[in-house]
TILOVEX-884048 format. One line per field, with one value per residue: residue number from 1; residue in one letter; x, y, z of N, C-alpha, C in turn. Coordinates in steps of 0.001 Angstrom, whole numbers, plus 524288, in hexadecimal, padded with zeros to 5 digits. Layout:
BEGIN
i = [NUM; ...]
aa = [a; ...]
nX = [X; ...]
nY = [Y; ...]
nZ = [Z; ...]
caX = [X; ...]
caY = [Y; ...]
caZ = [Z; ...]
cX = [X; ...]
cY = [Y; ...]
cZ = [Z; ...]
***
This chain:
BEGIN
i = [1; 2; 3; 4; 5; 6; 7; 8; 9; 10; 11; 12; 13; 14; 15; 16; 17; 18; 19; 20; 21; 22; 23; 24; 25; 26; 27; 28; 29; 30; 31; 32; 33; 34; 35; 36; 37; 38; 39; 40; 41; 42; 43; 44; 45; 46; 47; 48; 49; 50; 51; 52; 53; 54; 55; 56; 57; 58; 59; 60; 61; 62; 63; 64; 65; 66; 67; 68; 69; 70; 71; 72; 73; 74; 75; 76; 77; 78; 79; 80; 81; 82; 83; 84; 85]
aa = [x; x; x; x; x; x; x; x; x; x; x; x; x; x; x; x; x; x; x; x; x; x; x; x; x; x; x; x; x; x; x; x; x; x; x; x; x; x; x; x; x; x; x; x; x; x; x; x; x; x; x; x; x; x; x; x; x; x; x; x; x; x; x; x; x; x; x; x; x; x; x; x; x; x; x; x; x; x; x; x; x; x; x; x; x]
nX = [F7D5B; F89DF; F92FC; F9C83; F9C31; F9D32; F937B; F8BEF; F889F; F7B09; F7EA3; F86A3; F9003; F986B; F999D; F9CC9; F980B; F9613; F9095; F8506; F761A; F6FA5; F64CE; F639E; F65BE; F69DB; F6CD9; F7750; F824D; F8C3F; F9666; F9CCB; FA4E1; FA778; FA518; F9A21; F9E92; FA8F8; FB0D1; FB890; FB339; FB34B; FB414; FB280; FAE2C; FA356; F98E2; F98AE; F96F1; F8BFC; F7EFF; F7637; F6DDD; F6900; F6B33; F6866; F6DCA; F701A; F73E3; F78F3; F7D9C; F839C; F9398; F9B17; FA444; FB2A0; FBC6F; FB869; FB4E2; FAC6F; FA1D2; F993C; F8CA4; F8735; F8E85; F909B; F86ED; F86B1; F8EE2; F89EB; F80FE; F8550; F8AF9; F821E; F7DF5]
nY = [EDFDA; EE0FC; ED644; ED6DE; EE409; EEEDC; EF0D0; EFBF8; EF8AD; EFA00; EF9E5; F00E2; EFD63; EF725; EEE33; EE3CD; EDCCF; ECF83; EC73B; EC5D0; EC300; EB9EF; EBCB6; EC524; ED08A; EDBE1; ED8AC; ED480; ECBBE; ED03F; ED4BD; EDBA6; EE5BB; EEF0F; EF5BB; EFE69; F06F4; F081E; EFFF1; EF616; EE967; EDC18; ED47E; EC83B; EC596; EBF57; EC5FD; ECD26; ECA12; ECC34; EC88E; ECFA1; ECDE1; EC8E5; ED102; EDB87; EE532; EEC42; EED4F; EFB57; F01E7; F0050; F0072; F060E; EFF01; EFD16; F022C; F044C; F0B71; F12A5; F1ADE; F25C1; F24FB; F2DE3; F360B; F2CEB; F2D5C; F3AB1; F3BCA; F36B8; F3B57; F4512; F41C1; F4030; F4983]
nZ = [70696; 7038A; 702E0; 70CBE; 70DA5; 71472; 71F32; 7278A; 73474; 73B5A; 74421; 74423; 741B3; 739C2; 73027; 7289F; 71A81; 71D48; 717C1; 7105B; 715C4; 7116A; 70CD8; 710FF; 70F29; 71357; 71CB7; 71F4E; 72329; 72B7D; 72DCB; 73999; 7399C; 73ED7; 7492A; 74E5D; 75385; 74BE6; 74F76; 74AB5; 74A77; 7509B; 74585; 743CB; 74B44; 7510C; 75383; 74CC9; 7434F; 73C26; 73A15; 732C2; 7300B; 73B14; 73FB1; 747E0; 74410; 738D5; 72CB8; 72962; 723DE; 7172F; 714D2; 70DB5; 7061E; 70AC6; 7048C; 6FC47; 6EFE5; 6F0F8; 6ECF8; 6F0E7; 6F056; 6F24B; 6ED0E; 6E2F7; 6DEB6; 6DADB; 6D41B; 6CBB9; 6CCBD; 6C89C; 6BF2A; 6B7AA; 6B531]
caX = [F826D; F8D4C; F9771; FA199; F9BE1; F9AEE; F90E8; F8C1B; F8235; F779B; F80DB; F8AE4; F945B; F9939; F98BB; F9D6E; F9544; F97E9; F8CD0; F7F21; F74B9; F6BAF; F60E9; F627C; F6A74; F6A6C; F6F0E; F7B34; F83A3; F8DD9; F9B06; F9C81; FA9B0; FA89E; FA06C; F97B9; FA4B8; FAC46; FB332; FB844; FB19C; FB665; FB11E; FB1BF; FAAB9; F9D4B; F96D0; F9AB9; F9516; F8680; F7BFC; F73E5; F6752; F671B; F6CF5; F6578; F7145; F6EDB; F778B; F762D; F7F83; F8A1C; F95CE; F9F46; FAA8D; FB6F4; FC19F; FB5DC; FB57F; FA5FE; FA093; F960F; F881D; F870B; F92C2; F8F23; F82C9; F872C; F91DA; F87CF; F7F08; F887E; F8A6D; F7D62; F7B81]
caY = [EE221; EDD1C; ED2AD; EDB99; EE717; EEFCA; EF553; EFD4D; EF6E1; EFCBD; EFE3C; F0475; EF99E; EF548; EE891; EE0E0; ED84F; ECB01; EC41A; EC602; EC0D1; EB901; EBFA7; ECC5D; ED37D; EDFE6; ED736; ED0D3; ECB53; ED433; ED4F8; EE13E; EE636; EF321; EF6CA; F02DD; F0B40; F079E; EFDD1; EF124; EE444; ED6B9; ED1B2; EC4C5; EC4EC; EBDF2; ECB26; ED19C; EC7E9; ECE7D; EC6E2; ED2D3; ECBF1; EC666; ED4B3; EE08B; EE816; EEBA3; EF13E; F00CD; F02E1; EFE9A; F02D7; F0628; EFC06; F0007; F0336; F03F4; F10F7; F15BE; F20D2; F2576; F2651; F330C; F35A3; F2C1C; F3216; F4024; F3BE5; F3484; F414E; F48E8; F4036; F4003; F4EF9]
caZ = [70797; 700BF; 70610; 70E9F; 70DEE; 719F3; 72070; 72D76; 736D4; 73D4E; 74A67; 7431F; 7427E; 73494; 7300E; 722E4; 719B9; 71B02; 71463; 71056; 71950; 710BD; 70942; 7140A; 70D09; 71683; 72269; 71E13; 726BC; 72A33; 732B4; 73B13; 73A10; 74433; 74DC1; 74C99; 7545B; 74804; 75043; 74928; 74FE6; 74F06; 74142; 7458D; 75069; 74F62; 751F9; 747F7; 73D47; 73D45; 7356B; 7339F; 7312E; 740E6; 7462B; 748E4; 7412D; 73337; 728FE; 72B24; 7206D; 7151A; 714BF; 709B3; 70881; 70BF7; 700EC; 6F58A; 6ED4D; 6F00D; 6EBB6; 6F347; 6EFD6; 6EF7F; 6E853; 6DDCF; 6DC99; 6DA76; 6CED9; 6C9E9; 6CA00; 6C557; 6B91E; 6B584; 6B389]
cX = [F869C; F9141; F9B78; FA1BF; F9C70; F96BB; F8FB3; F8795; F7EED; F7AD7; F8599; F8FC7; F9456; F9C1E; F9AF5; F99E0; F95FB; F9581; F86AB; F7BAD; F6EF9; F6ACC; F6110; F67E7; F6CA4; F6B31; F733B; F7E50; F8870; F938D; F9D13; FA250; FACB8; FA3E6; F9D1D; F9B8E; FA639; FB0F7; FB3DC; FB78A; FB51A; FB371; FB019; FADFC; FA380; F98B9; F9458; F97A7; F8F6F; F832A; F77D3; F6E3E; F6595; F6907; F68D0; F699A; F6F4E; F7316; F76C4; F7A00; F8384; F8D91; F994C; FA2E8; FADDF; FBA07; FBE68; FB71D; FAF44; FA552; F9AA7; F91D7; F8688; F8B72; F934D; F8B0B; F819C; F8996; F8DE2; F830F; F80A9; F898B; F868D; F7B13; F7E19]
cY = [EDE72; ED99D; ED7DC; EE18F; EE8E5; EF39E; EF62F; EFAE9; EFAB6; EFDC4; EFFEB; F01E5; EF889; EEFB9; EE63D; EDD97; ED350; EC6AF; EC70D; EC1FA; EBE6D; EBC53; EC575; ECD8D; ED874; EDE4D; ED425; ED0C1; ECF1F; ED161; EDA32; EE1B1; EEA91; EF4BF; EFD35; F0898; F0ACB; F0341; EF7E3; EEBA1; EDFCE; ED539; ECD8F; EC34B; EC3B3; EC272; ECD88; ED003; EC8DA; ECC86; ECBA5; ED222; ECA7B; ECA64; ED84D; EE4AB; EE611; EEE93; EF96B; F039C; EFF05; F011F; F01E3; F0207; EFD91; EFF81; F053D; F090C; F11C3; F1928; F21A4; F24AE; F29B0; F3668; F3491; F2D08; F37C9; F3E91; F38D7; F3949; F445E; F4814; F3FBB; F4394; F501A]
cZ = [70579; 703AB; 70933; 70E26; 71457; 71AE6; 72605; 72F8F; 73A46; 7429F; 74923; 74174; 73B34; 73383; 72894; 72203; 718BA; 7197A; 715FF; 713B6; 71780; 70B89; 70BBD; 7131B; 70E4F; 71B8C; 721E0; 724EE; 726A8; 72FE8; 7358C; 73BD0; 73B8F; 7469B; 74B5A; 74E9D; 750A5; 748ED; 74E6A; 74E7F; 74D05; 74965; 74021; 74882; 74E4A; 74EBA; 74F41; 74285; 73ED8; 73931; 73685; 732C5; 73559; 74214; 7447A; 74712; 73AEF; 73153; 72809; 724A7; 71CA8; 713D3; 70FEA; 709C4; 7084D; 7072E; 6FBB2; 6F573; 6ECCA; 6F132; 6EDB9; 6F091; 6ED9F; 6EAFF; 6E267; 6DBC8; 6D9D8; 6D590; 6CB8A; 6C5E2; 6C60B; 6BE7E; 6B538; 6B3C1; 6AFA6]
***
């Protein structure tokens, strides 16, 4: 996962990436920056900084970053189709 990306954890809560964790490159460490309500937590708070190789939380998803211009999946799949016929 890349530096500062975000993504959702397995209890719903969403978290930023703030370093890789090693060689485990699917448990980075991470900073949770709302709860699984949607409610912002402290980001400070010791907590919050989750080495995801010692928790029982895993990465359940990543999420888009905010302001980019991405085009879905399916989307770029279809114009892709389309150009090809």
């Amino acid at each position: 996962f890349p530096l500062g990306s975000l993504v959702t954890l397995t209890d719903g809560s969403v978290a930023r990436v703030l370093r890789r964790n090693g060689t485990q490159y699917m448990t980075p460490i991470v900073q949770r920056l709302q709860n699984a309500q949607g409610q912002r937590v402290d980001v400070n708070a010791l907590e919050n900084i989750i080495d995801l190789a010692q928790s029982p939380l895993k990465v359940a998803q990543a999420l888009p970053t905010p302001g980019k211009a991405e085009v879905s999946l399916t989307e770029a799949l279809k114009m892709f189709d389309e150009e090809t016929r």
